[in-house]
N, C-alpha and C positions, 0 to 999 in steps of 0.2 A: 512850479511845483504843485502848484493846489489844480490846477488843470488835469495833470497827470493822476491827483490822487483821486481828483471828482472820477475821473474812466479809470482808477482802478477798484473804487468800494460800490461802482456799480456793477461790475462785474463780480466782485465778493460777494455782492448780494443778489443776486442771477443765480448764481455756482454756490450756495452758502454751503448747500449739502455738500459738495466736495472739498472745500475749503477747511469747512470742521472736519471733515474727515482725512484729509491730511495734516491736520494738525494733531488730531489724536494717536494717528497712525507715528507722527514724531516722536511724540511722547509715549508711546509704547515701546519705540526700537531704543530711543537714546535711557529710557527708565529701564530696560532691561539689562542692555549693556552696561549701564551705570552701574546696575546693584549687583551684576555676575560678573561684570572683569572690571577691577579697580588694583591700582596700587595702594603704597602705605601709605597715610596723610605723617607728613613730617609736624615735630611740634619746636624744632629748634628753629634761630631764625638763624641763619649763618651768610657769611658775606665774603665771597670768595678774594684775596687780596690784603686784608686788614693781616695784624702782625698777628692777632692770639689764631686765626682761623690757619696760617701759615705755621704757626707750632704744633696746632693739631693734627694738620694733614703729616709733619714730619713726623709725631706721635704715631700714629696710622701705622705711619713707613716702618719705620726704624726702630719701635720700644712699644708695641702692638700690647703687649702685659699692661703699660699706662696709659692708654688710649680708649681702652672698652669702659663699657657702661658700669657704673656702678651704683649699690644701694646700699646708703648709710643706715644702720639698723641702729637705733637711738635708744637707749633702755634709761629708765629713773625709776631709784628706788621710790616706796613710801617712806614719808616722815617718819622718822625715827629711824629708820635703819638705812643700810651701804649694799652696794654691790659684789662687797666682797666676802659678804655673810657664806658658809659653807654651801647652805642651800641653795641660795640665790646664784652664787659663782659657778655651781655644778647645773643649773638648769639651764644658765646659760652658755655654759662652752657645749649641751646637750643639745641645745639648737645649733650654734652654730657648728657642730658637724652635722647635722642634718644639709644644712645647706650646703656644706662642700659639696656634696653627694649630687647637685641640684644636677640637673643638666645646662650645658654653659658654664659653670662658675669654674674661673681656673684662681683663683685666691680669694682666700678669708680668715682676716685679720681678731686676732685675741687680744680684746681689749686688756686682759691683762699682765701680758709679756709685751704690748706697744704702749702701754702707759695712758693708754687714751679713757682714762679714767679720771674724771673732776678731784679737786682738791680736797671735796668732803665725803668722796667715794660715793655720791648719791647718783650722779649722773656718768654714761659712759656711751662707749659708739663701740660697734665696728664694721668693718667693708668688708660688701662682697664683690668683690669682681668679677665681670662675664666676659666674655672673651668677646661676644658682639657688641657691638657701638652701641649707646645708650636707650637711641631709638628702635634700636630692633629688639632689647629684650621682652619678650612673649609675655601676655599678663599670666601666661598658663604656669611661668617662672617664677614671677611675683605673687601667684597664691601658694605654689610650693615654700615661697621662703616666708610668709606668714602661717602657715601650719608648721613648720618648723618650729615657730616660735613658741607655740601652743606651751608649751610646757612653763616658758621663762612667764607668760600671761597669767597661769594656772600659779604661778610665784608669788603674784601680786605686783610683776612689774608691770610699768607702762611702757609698753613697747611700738614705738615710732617710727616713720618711714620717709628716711630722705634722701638724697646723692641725684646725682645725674640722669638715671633713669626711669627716676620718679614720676617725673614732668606728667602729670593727668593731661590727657587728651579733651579738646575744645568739645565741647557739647552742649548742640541747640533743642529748642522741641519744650523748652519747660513752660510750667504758670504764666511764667510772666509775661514770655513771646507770644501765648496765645492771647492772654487781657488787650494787648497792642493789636493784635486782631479784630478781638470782638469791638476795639473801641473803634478803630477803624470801619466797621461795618455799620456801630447807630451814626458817626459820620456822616456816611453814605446814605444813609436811609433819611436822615435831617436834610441832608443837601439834596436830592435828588427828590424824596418825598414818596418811594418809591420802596417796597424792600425787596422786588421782582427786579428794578434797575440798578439797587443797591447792591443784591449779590453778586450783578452780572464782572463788577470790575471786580471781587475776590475770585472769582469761577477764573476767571483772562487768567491773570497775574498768579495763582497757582501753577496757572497750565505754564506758562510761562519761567516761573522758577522750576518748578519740577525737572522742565526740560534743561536747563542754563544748570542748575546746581547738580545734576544727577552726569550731564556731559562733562561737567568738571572731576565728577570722580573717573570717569572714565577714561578721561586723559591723564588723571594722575598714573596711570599704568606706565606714561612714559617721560613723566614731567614729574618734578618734587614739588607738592604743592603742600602748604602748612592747612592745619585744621582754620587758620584766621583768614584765609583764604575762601575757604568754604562759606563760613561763615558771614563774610562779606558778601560775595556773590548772594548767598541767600536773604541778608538786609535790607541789600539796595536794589535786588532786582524785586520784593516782592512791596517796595516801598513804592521805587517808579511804574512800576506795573501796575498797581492800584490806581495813581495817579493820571497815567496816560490814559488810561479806559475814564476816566471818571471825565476829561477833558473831553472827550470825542459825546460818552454817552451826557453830559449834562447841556452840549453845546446841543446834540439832537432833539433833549427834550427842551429846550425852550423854543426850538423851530416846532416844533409838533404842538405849541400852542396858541400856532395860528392854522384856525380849522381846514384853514383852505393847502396848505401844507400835505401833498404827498408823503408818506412814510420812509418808502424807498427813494422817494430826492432826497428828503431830509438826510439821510444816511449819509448817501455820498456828498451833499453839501459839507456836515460835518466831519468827515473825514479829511476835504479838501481846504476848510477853513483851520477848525482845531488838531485835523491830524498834519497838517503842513506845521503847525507849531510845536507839538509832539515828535515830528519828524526831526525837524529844525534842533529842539533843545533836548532830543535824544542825542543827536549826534554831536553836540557840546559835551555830554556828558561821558559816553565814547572815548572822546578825542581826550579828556579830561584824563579819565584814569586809564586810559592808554598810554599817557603822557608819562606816566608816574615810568613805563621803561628808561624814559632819558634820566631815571637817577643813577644808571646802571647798576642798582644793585636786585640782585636775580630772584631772593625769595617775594620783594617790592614788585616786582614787574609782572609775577605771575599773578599775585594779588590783584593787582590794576587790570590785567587781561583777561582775569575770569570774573572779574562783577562786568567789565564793559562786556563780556560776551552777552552775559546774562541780560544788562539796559538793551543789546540789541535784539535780543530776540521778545524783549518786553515791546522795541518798538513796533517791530513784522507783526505782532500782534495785535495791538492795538490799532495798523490800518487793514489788517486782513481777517484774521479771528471775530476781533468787535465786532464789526459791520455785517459780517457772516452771521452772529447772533443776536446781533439788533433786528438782522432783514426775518430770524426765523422768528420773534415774538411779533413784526410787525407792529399793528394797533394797540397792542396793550400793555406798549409803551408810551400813549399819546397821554400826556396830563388829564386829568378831567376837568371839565368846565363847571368852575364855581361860581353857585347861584348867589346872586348879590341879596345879602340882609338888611330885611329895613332898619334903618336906622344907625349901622353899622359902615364905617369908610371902608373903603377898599382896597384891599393890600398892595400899592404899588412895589414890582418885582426890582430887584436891586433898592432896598429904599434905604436899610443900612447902609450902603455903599456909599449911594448918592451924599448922604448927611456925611459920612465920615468924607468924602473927597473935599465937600464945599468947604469942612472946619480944617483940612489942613491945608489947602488952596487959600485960605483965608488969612494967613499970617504966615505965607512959605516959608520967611528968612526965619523967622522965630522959632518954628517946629524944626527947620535945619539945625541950627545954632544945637537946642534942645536935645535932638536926637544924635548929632556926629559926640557932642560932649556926653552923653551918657554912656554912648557904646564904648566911647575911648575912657571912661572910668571901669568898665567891664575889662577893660584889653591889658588894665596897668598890673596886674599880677602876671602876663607873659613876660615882662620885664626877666622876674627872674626864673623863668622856662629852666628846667634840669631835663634834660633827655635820658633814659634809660631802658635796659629792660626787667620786667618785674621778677623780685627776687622770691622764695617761699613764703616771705615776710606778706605777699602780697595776697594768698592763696587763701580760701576761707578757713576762719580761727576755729572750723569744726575738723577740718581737715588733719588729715598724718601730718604732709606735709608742712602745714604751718607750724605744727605742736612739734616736729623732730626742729623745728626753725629756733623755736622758742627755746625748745629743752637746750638745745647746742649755746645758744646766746648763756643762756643762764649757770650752764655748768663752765664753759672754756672761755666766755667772753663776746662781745657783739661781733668782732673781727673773726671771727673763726666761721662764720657763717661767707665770708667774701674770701675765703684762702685761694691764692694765687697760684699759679703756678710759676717757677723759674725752668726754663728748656735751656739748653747749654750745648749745642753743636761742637765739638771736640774735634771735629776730626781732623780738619786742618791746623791744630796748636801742636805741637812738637811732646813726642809721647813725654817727654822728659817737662816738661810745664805743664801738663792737664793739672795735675792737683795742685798745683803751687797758683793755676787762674783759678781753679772751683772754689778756694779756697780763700784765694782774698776777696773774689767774687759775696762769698759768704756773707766775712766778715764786713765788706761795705753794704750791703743787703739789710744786715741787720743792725747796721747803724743808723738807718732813717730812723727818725723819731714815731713815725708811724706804726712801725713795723711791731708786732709782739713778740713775734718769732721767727725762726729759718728752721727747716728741717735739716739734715746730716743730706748730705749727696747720693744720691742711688742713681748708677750705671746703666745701661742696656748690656746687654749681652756682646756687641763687638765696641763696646766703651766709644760710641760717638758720640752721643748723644748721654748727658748730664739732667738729672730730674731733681729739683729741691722746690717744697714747700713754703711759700709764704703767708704768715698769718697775719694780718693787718690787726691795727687796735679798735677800730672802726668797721662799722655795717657795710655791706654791698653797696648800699643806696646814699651812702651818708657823702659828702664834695669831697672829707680830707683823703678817704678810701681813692677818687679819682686822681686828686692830686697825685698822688703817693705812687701809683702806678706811672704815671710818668714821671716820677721822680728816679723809680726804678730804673724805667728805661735809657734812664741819663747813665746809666754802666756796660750800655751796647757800647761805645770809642771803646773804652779799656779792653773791651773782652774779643772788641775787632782786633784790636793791635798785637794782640797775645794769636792771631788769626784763625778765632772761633766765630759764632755767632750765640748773641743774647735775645730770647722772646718770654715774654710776661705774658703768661695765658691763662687761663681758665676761665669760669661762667661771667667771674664779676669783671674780670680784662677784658671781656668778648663785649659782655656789654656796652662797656665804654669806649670799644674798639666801634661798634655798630654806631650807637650815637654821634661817633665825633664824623664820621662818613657819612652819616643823614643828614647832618648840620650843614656839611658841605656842601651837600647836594640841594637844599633849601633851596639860596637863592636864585641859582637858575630854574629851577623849576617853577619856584613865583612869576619870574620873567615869562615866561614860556606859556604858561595861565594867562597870564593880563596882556599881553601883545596877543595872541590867539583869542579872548574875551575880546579886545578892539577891532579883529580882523569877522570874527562870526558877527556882529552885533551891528556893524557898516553894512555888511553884505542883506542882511534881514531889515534893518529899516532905516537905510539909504539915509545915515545922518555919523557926525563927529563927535558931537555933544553927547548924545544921546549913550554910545559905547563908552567915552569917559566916567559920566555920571556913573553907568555897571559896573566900571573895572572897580572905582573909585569905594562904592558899597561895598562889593564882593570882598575888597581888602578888610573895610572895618567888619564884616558879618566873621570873616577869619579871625583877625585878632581879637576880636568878645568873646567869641566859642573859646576858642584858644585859651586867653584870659578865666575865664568862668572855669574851664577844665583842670585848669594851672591851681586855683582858687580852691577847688573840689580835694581834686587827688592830692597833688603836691601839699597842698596845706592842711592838708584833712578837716578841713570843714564838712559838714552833713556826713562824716564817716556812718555814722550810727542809721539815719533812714536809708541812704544808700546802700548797707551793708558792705561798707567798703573796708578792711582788715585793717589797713593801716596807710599814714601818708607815704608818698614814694616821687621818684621820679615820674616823668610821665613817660609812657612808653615812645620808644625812641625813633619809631615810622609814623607816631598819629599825625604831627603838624605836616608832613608831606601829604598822608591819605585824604584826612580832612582839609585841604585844600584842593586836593583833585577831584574830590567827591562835590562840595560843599560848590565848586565853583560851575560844574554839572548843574545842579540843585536850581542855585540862584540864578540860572543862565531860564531855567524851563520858566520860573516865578516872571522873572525879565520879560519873556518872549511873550509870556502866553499875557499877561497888564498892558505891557506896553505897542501891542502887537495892534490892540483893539484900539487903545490909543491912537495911535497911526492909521487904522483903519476909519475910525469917526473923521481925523484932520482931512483925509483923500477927499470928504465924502464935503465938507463944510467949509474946511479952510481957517476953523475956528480954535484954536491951539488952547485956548480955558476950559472952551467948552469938553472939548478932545480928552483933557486931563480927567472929568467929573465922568464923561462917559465912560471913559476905560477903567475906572474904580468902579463906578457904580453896576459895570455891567461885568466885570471879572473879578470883583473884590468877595464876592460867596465862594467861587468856585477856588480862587485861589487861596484863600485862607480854608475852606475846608482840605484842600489838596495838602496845605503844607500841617494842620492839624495831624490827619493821616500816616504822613509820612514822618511826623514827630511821635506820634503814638507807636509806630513800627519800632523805629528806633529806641526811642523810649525803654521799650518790653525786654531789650539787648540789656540793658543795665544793670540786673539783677542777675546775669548769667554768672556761675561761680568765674569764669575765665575772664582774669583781671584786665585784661587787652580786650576782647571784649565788652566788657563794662564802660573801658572809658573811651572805646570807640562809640558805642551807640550813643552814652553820653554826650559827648563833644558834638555828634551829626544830630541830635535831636536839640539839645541847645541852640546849634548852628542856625538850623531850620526855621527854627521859631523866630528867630531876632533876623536872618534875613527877609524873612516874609511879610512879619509883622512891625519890625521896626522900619528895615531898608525898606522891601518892594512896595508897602501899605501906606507905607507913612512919608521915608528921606525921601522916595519917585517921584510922587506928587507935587511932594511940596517945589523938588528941583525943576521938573518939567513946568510946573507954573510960572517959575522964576524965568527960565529960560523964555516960554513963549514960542513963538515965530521960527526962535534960532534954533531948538530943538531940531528942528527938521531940514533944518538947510543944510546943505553940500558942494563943493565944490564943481565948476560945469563939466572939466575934465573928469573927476573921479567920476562923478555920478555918471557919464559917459561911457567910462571903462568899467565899470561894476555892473555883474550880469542881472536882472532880475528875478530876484528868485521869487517872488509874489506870495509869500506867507498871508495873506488877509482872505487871498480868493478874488481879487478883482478882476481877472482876466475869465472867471469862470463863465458858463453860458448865458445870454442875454435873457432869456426866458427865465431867469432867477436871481439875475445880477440888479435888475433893474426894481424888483418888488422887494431885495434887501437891503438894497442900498438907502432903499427911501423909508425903509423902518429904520435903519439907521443910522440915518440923519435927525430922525424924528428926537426932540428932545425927551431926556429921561425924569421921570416924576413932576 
């Protein structure tokens, strides 16, 4: 591999002028077509198969009037008075005929002929129905039916905005995303020393998401992809994109400060040495959330397919782009040579590194012991892991949406915000038994203790399909709410026998419908990670041990993030600097994403440590010394990479989109503790421990296993031979 890649970033840098300019020319066709033909970004996440999404679709089919979007118009009077004040009552049946009139709306509900008026007349609701599905109502509809309002405002009501079509769309671009930039950038400019070579990996990794994020909308013209989608791709691909350019340009500047160093070798050497590891733990990372298809579920997979598109066009970049604009600044990317002061020692390079290898090299079992027990104190709140997805409760408390959350809890009770649906397929029960099952149906429905109420039974139009209401006593988010729902469904036998069908649907059944299918889909997918972590990690550095010890981290760097996330959200700890609205479950695809992502991540930290590692051992034969060198000569670069890529992340936190928040979360936690706990700290000290055995292997395997040569040892003798012997040279 690094053979091929030395002849190809000498030709990138030969052709630099073509090479930039086919890539710009990328990004002008794929940015056009991105911003002029796109589809709609979806904001539901839905799972084709589960029983609430199988209600829904017959909803669609058969009773199309209770299937469409709707928006609950929340009204609260002021203290001291009611809703049912003359005035009050007359401003607001004046809206809502306004909104009949909307375009779309084929129903709307009078909160005072349906009763959906609080017990102290202060709070009340009503529905408007659109004839299209939630996602498709137009905001052009939702500002019509807030000028509606105007009058019942002018009243001195509070007038609030919730239901099913509310759902705000994901949206990146703020404060915070950019601060995870800029912090990224003095990063860059600390580690590199440079702010010419500092910009050059945000200049790459723009071009590079630009292109990856702007192709994904573009595909969304034929593909349903969610706005977290989007999102994602742009995260990860502008986190690894930084990263990979900063591996190629900081490996080229530390050849460029040996004078007698070519500019243009230096390029392709470092292409061939750090872009064979960029290459190497790009495609770990690929294969990673590629992987995420094997949980079969489809809005998951598109997810996974559009950030790996994005890490791949991060990596085409990084060995073709980079090099193309290393080759055009040349020289004045070479270090400068610092004049020695009297009196002053002299900074040897990696000298951090060197100190931190020798003090964890120094007590391995001790720092092991240390470190596996602290991350497994971090992991003990996944214990009690609740998977879900986020209710309004989770939406920011400046928000409609949270405040129509609030008003509804406060007027009709916490369970009114999780009302269920009951679907009741008819059509095969005998006309003469439909209401004698709807009806005991009812009556055992509202005898769970959970329940606070049933609604009356409402029909379709050829009476097959059966629609009642369920009000739980409990939040969306709360366990007995979950319970209770499959407590429900324990009345599908009876309502088979009577030969109908029973489905429990709506937002808070879907949810718990998605989670309990994510759950399932967990452990094969962990499997499927750590046997594919054993199988890339053998093949790169021709050892047993050594891919153990990865899988072995990767698992505790998962269960801390996880833990710490669990700790965060679920418990609501740090609600208040985080600005997080309230505890909740945790969104109910993180622990899959965050292990596809996360095991990416740790795979690039892995390859590019231990790579050098193994590269000193070729050279000495010396497996201590091997350990101190590979810290001390990759420990800058790899702790500013993953600082980077936690400050990107980081910036995600603050996004109002509560699945965003405790994605970037989780991957910015994740990051830090596998870099700086696992790869920085457990590597060393395990690879010390092992010794010798680190690198041994089998005669047959290592017989049958191809050489892929990530180090560059096969590279040409006219460079192999002058870096090999500074290589061997001891550090500090």
């Amino acid at each position: 591999m690094a053979s091929r890649l030395y002849a190809w970033a000498q030709l990138a840098v030969t052709r630099r002028g073509r090479v930039i300019s086919v890539w710009l020319l990328l990004l002008a066709a794929i940015g056009g077509l991105g911003i002029t033909i796109h589809g709609k970004v979806a904001s539901d996440f839905t799972v084709p198969g589960i029983e609430s999404q199988k209600a829904q679709d017959l909803l669609e089919k058969k009773f199309p009037d209770a299937s469409g979007g709707v928006i609950r118009v929340v009204y609260a009077a002021p203290k001291g008075s009611t809703l049912t004040e003359a005035k009050t009552e007359a401003a607001i049946k004046t809206g809502l005929g306004k909104a009949a009139r909307i375009s779309g709306v084929i129903q709307v509900t009078n909160p005072f002929k349906t009763g959906t008026v609080s017990a102290d007349k202060r709070i009340g609701y009503a529905d408007v129905r659109f004839r299209q599905a939630a996602a498709d109502v137009s905001p052009q509809a939702k500002d019509a039916l807030s000028s509606a309002m105007a009058r019942a405002r002018n009243a001195g009501l509070e007038v609030e905005y919730g239901g099913t079509a509310m759902k705000p769309q994901t949206k990146v671009g703020g404060p915070a995303e950019l601060v995870g930039v800029v912090i990224a950038l003095v990063i860059l400019a600390l580690t590199l020393g440079s702010l010419v070579a500092a910009g050059l990996p945000l200049v790459t990794a723009v071009v590079g998401v630009a292109i990856g994020v702007l192709g994904v909308k573009f595909v969304s013209t034929w593909v349903e992809i969610t706005g977290t989608s989007t999102v994602l791709a742009l995260m990860i691909g502008l986190a690894v994109g930084i990263d990979y350019a900063l591996f190629i340009i900081s490996r080229h500047r530390e050849q460029l400060a040996d004078p007698d160093m070519d500019a243009e070798e230096s390029i392709a050497r470092a292409v061939a040495t750090a872009g064979s590891a960029v290459v190497f733990a790009g495609a770990t990372v690929i294969i990673a959330l590629a992987a995420l298809s094997a949980t079969g579920i489809p809005f998951l997979a598109v997810m996974g397919l559009s950030a790996a598109a994005t890490v791949l066009i991060a990596v085409l970049i990084a060995v073709s782009l980079v090099p193309a604009v290393l080759g055009l600044f040349g020289e004045r990317l070479r270090p400068r040579a610092k004049r020695p002061r009297p009196g002053r020692r002299e900074r040897v390079p990696g000298a951090w590194g060197l100190a931190w290898a020798r003090m964890v090299t120094r007590r391995p079992l001790i720092v092991l012991l240390v470190g596996v027990v602290a991350l497994l104190a971090l992991a003990l709140p996944a214990r009690n892991l609740r998977l879900g997805l986020p209710s309004y409760a989770s939406e920011p408390t400046a928000g409609t949406q949270h405040k129509s959350y609030d008003l509804l809890a406060k007027g009709f009770g916490p369970g009114f915000n999780a009302t269920l649906v009951a679907v009741v397929k008819t059509k095969d029960i005998p006309a003469a038994d439909v209401t004698a099952t709807v009806t005991d149906l009812r009556s055992s429905l509202a005898k769970d203790s959970d329940v606070a109420a049933v609604s009356r039974p409402v029909p379709n139009a050829d009476k097959s399909l059966v629609v009642m209401a369920v009000v739980p006593k409990t939040g969306p988010d709360a366990q007995p709410t979950t319970d209770m729902v499959h407590r429900l469904r324990d009345n599908a036998p009876a309502v088979a026998k009577a030969g109908g069908t029973l489905y429990i649907a709506g937002q808070t059944a879907a949810a718990i419908d998605v989670a309990h299918k994510l759950s399932g889909a967990l452990p094969g997918f962990v499997a499927i990670i750590v046997i594919l972590a054993l199988i890339l990690l053998t093949l790169a550095f021709r050892s047993l041990l050594v891919p153990l010890k990865a899988a072995v981290g990767f698992l505790l760097s998962v269960a801390a993030a996880l833990g710490t996330t669990v700790w965060v959200f679920q418990y609501g700890h740090l609600n208040g600097p985080l600005a997080i609205p309230s505890a909740a479950p945790i969104a109910s695809f993180l622990p899959v994403l965050l292990i596809g992502v996360l095991f990416g991540l740790a795979m690039d930290y892995e390859v590019f440590l231990v790579s050098r590692m193994r590269e000193h051992h070729e050279n000495t034969l010396d497996p201590q010394q091997a350990v101190v060198h590979g810290v001390a000569r990759s420990g800058r670069v790899v702790s500013a990479a993953a600082l980077i890529m936690a400050a990107v992340f980081a910036g995600f936190i603050f996004n109002e989109d509560p699945v965003i928040k405790s994605i970037g979360f989780a991957l910015a936690v994740g990051v830090l503790i596998d870099a700086f706990v696992v790869r920085m700290t457990l590597v060393p000290a395990a690879m010390a421990l092992l010794g010798r055995r680190a690198w041994s292997l089998p005669r047959r395997l290592d017989r049958a296993l191809p050489d892929v040569d990530i180090e560059g040892a096969n590279l040409p003798d006219r460079t192999a031979g002058k870096d090999a012997e500074r290589s061997a040279a001891p550090v500090g």
